[in-house]
C-alpha positions in Angstrom: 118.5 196.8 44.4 116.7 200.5 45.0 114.5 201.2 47.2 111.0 203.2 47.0 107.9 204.0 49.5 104.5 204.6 49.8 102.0 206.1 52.4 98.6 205.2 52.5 96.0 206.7 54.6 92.5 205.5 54.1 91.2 208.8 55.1 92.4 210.7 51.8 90.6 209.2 49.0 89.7 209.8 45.8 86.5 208.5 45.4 84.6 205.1 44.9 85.5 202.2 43.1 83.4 201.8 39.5 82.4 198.6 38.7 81.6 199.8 34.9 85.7 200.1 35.2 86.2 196.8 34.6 84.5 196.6 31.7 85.3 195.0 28.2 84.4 195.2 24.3 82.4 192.5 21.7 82.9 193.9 18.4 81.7 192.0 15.1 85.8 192.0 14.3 87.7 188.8 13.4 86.6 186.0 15.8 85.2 188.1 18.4 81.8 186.9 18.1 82.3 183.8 15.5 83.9 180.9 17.0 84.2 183.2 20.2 81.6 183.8 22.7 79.2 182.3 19.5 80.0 178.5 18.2 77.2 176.7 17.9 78.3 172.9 17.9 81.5 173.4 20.5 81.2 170.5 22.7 80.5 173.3 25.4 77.9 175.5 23.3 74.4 175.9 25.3 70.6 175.9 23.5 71.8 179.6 21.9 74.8 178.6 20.5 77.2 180.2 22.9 80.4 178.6 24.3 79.9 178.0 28.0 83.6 177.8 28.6 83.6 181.7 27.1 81.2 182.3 29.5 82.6 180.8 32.5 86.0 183.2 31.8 84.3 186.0 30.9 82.6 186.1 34.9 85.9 184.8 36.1 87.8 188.1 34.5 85.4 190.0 36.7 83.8 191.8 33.5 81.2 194.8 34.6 80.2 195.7 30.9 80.5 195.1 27.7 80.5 197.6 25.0 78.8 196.5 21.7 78.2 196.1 18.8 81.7 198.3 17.9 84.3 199.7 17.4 84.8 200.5 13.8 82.1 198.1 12.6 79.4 200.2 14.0 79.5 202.8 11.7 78.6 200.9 9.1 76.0 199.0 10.7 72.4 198.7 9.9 70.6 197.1 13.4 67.3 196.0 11.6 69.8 193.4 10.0 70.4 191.6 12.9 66.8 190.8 14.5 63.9 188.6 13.5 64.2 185.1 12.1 67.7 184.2 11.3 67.3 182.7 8.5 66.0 185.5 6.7 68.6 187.9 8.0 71.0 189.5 5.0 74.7 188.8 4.7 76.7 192.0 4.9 79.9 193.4 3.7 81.6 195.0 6.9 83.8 198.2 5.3 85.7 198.8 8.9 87.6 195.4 8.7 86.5 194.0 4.9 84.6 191.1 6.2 81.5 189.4 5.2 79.2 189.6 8.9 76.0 187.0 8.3 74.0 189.0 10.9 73.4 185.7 13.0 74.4 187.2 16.0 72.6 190.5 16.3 71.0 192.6 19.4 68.8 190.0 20.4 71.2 187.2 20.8 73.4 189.8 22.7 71.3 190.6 24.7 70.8 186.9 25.4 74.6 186.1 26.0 74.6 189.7 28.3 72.5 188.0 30.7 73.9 185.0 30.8 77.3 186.6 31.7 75.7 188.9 34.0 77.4 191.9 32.6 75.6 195.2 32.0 75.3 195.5 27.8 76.5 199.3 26.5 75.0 199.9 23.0 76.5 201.7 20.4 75.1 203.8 17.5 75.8 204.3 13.9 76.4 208.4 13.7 78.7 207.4 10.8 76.0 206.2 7.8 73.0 207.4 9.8 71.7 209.1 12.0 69.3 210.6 14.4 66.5 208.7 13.4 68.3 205.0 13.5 69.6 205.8 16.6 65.9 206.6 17.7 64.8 202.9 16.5 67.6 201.1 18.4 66.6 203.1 21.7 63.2 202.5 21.4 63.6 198.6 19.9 66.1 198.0 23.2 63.8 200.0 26.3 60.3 200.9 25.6 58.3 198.5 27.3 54.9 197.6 24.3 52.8 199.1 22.3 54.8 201.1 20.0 55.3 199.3 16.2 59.0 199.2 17.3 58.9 197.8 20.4 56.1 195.2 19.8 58.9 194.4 16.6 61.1 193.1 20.1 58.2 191.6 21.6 57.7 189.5 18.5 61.1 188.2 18.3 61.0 186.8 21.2 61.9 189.2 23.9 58.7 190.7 25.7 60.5 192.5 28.4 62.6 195.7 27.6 66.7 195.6 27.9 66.7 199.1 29.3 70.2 199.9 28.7 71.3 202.7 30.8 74.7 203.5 28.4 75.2 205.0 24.6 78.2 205.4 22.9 77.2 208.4 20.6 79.1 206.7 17.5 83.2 205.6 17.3 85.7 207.4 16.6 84.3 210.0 14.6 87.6 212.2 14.5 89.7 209.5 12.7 90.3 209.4 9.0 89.9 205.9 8.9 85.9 206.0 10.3 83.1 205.2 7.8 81.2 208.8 8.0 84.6 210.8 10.0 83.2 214.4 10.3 85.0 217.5 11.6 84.6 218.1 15.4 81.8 220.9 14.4 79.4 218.4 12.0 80.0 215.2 14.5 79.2 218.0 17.5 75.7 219.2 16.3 75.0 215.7 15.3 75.5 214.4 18.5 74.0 216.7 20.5 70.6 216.5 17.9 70.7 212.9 18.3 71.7 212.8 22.2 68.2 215.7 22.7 66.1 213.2 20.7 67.4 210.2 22.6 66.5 211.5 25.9 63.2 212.6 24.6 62.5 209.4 23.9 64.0 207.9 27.4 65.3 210.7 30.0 67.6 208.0 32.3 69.9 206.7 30.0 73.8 208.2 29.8 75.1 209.2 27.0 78.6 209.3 26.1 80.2 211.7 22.9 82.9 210.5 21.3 86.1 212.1 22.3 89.2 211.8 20.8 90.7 208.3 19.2 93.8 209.1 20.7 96.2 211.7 22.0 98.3 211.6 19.5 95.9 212.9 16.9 96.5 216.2 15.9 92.6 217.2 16.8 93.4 216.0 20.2 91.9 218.9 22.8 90.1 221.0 20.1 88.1 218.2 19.2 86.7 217.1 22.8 86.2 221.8 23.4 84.6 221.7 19.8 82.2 218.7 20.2 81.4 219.7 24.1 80.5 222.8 23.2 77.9 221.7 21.3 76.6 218.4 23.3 77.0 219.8 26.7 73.5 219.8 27.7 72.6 217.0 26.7 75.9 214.1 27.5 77.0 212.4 30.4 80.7 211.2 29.4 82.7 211.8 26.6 85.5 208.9 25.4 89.0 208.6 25.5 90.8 205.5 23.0 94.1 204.8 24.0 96.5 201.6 22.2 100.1 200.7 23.7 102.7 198.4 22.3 106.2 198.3 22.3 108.0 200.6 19.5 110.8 199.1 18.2 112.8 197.5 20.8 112.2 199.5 23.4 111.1 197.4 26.1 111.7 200.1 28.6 109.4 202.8 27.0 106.7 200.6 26.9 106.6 199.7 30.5 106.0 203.6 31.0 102.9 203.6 28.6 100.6 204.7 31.8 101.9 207.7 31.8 100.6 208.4 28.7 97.3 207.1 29.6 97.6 209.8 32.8 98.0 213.0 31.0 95.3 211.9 28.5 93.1 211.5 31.6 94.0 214.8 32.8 94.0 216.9 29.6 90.8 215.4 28.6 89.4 216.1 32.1 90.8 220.2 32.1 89.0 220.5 28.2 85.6 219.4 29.8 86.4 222.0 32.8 87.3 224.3 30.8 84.0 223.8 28.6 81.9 223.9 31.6 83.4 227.5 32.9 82.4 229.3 29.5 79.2 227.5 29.6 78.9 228.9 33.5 77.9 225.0 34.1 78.2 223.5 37.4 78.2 220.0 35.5 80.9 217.7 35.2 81.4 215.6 32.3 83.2 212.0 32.9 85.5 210.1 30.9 84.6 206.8 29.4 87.7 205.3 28.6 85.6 203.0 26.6 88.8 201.4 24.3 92.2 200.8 26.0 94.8 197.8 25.7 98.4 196.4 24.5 97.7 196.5 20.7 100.4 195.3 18.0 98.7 197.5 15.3 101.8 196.9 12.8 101.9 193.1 13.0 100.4 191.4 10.5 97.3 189.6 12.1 96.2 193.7 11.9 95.8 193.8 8.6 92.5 193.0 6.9 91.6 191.1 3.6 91.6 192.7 0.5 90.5 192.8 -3.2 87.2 190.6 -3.3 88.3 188.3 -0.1 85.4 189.5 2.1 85.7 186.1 4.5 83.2 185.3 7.8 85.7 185.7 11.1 88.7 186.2 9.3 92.0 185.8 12.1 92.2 189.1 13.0 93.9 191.4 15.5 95.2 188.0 17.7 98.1 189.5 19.4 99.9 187.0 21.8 100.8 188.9 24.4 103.5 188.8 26.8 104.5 189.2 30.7 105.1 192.4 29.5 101.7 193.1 28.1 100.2 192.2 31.6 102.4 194.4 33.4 101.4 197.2 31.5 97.4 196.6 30.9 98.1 196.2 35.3 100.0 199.4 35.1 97.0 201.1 33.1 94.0 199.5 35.3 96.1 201.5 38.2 96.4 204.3 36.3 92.1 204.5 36.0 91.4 203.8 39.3 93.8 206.6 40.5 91.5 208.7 38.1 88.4 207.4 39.4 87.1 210.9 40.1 86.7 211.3 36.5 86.8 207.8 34.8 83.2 206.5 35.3 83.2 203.8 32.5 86.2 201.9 30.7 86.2 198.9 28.2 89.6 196.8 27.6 89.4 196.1 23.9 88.3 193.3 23.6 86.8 190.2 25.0 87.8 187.2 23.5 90.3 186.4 20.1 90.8 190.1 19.0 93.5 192.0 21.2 92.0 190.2 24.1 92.7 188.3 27.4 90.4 185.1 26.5 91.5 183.1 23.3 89.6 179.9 22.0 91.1 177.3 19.4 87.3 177.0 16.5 85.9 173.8 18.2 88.4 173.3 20.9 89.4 174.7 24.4 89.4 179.0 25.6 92.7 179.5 27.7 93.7 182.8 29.1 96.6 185.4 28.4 98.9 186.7 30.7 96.7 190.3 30.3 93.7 188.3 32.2 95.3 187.9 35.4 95.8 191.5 36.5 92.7 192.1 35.3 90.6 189.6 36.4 92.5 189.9 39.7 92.1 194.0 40.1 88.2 193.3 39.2 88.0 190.6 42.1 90.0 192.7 44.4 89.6 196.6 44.4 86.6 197.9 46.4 85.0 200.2 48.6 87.3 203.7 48.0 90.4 204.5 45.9 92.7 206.0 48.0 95.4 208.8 47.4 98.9 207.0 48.1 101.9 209.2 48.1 104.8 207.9 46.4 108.7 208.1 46.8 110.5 206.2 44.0 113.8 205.7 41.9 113.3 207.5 38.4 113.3 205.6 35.1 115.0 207.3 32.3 112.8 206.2 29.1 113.3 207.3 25.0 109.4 207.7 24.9 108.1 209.4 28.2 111.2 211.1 29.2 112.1 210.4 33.0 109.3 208.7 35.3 109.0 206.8 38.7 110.1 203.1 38.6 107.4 202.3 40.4 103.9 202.9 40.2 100.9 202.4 43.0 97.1 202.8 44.1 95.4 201.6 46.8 91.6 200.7 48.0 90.0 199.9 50.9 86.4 198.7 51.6 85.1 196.2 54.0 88.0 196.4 56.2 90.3 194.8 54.0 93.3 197.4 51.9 94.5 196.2 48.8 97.3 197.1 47.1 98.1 197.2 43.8 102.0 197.9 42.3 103.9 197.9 39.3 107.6 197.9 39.1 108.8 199.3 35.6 111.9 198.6 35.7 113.6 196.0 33.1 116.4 195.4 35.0 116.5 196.0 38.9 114.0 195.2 42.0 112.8 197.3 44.2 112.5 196.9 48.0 109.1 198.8 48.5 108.2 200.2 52.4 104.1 200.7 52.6 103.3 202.9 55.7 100.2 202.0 56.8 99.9 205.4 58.4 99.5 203.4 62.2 96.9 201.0 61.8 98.2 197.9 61.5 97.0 194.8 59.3 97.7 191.1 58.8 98.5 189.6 55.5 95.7 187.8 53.7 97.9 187.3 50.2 100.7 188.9 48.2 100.8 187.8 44.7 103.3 188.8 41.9 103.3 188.2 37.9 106.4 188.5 36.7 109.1 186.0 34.7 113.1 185.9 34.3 112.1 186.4 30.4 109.3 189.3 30.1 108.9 188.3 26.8 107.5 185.2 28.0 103.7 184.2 26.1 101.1 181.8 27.0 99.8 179.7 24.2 96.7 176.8 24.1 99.0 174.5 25.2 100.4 176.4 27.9 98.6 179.3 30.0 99.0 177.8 33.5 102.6 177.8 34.2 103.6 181.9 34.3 100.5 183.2 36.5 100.8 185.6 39.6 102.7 183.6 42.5 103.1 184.2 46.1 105.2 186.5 47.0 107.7 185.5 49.7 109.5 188.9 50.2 106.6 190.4 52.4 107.2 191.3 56.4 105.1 193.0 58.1 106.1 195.1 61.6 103.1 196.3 63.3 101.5 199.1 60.2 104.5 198.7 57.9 104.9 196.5 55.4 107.8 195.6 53.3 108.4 193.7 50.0 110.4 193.0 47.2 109.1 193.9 43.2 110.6 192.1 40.7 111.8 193.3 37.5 109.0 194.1 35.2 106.5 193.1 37.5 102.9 193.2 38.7 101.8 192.8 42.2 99.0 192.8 44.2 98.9 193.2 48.4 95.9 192.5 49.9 96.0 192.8 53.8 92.9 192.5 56.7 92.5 195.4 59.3 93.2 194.5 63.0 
């Protein structure tokens, strides 16, 4: 067994908690919306058609936001489609993931399920096949109050008082090959910043977010997020950051260390915005809306869309099973974005329910959670007042993929008297006895709960998705302001303890 230790002083911090970082994703993708949080004639589905036992898991995950309508499928998309009387609503053929989409769910009906969940909605707009002008329409459709021919269009259907939705997402993606409409960082640049000037004409309090880069591993990475910030500055909040993990091969061990990646992106992303803002002589600082992150299997086969002339509603798409393993790491990420909180003002895990995501439903029979929903919904519960800076002594990890890092990994908040920690143990093979000093001020012990299993491979399924959840943990002593405890093996713990 090795050993590791932490200091944490609630008078260094690093700034508040977000709530918009515990945000999620509703994409029209696979069974995201069909037969998931929409199925009219589920023994659970309300007057709109929406599962209430969806609904019911969404608040208990804790979600802030949800991002909508995509994701790939929004550069393709035409809004108009999806308001007004259903059953005059075109069918669609959806390029992103070669599916038919019947436009019964739409931004109405969203908007609809939005408050229902009590989650604060984050439109998206199509800078792939249009433009400016759309994006003008959707704004003004979604948050001016009467009178214009758009707005009174919202009234009509139904809804007579505005959304006012305070985000954008400035397109998806735009610097990957793969996007309906990709444009170089220079053409997607002036087109967002035309389109972000216009938008705030139109409504002055909204944030906008530019699309950054899809990942770090593309080879625009850092000339794209300078290119396109050079030319939106002005007029953008936030710009994004999209970041997948899965395991590579069989290298369990790498993928455990997949926050680290998700740290440097973070940082580089944050030193190109600084960098932009000294040649612009700006006093400004751009965020980071980390607006797509998760454990994604993108070379398994449930990743692969139809082909040829099968252009199916809610095909099976993107339904990864995930593992003990998966929740260690989407735990090990969440820490790694509250440590950044200073810069990350917005994140989505991608997505809500059926595609990638921690809520799964069986088409006219129970939702049940994956191991992923735990940390999350636990970190959402759990993390508030200030993020705090927590130094860290640990064993090092040798890893194929990230080099050597720490076995462990940590970040701590504290609000309303109560500190909670949060800790991952990386390692495949050994425990780690972890000291916290508590810098003098001592604490009692509300809970200590660890996610973890002698097989990390371990999945929950339909049948089964109560058995392997976080546990007590046994291993904690506490003498006077230290604490001690035990980490497992590829593990994911939470500490919460109550000021004397």
């Amino acid at each position: 067994m090795r050993s590791a230790s932490l200091v944490v002083d609630p008078a260094f911090t690093v700034g508040p908690v977000r709530r918009r970082t515990f945000g999620s994703f509703v994409e029209h993708l696979g069974r995201c919306v069909y037969t998931g949080i929409y199925e009219p004639g589920h023994p659970t589905s309300d007057e709109d058609g929406f599962r209430e036992d969806v609904l019911a898991l969404t608040r208990e995950l804790g979600v802030s936001t949800i991002r909508y309508p995509g994701g790939n499928f929004v550069s393709g998309y035409r809004w108009e489609d999806g308001v007004g009387p259903v059953a005059e609503r075109p069918r669609r053929l959806d390029l992103a993931w070669h599916s038919m989409d019947p436009n019964t769910v739409g931004t109405d009906e969203f908007m609809k399920w939005a408050a229902k969940a009590g989650i604060e909605p984050m439109m998206a707009v199509n800078l792939g096949t249009r433009g400016t002008e759309a994006a003008l329409d959707l704004l003004e459709y979604c948050n001016i109050p009467a009178d214009s021919a758009i707005a009174e269009r919202r009234r009509a259907n139904g809804a007579d008082e505005p959304y006012r939705v305070k985000m954008w997402c400035l397109g998806n993606e735009m610097d990957g090959p793969w996007q309906i409409g990709h444009k170089t960082a220079h053409e997607y640049g002036r087109l967002a910043a035309e389109t972000a000037r216009a938008m705030r004409m139109m409504d002055p309090s909204i944030e906008l977010v530019a699309c950054g880069s899809s990942s770090r591993a593309m080879p625009t990475f850092g000339e794209w997020e300078r290119t396109v910030l050079t030319q939106a500055w002005e007029f953008v909040d936030m710009v994004s950051a999209h970041a997948y993990y899965w395991e590579r091969g069989d290298d369990l061990q790498s993928f455990l260390g997949s926050a680290v990646d998700m740290d440097r992106f973070i940082e580089q992303v944050a030193a190109t915005a600084d960098a932009v803002g000294a040649a612009n002589k700006s006093e400004k600082v751009i965020g980071i809306s980390f607006d797509e992150w998760n454990v994604w299997y993108q070379d398994r086969a449930e990743s692969k869309p139809p082909t040829g002339d099968d252009w199916p509603v809610a095909p099976v798409l993107l339904e990864d099973n995930y593992s003990v393993a998966d929740a260690v790491v989407v735990g090990n990420l969440l820490i790694s974005l509250l440590r950044h909180t200073d810069r990350v003002w917005s994140a989505n895990l991608a997505q809500l329910v059926n595609v990638i995501a921690p809520i799964m439903t069986v088409p006219g029979g129970k939702a049940w959670k994956q191991t992923i929903f735990h940390p999350f919904a636990l970190t959402a519960r759990h993390a508030s007042g200030e993020v705090l800076r927590v130094h860290l002594d640990s064993p090092q990890l040798p890893t194929t993929e990230f080099g050597t890092i720490p076995a462990l990994d940590a970040v701590a908040t504290s609000g309303d008297g109560n500190l909670t920690v949060f800790l991952v143990n990386r390692s495949l093979d050994e425990s780690v006895t972890t000291s916290l000093d508590l810098r003098g001020q001592e604490h009692d012990l509300i809970e200590a709960l660890t996610l973890s299993n002698d097989d990390p491979r371990y999945q929950a399924s339909a049948e089964d998705d109560d058995t392997v959840v976080p546990l007590p943990n046994r291993s904690v002593k506490l003498d006077g302001a230290l604490v001690e405890l035990t980490l497992p093996p590829a593990s994911w713990t939470m500490v919460r303890l109550a000021a004397r």
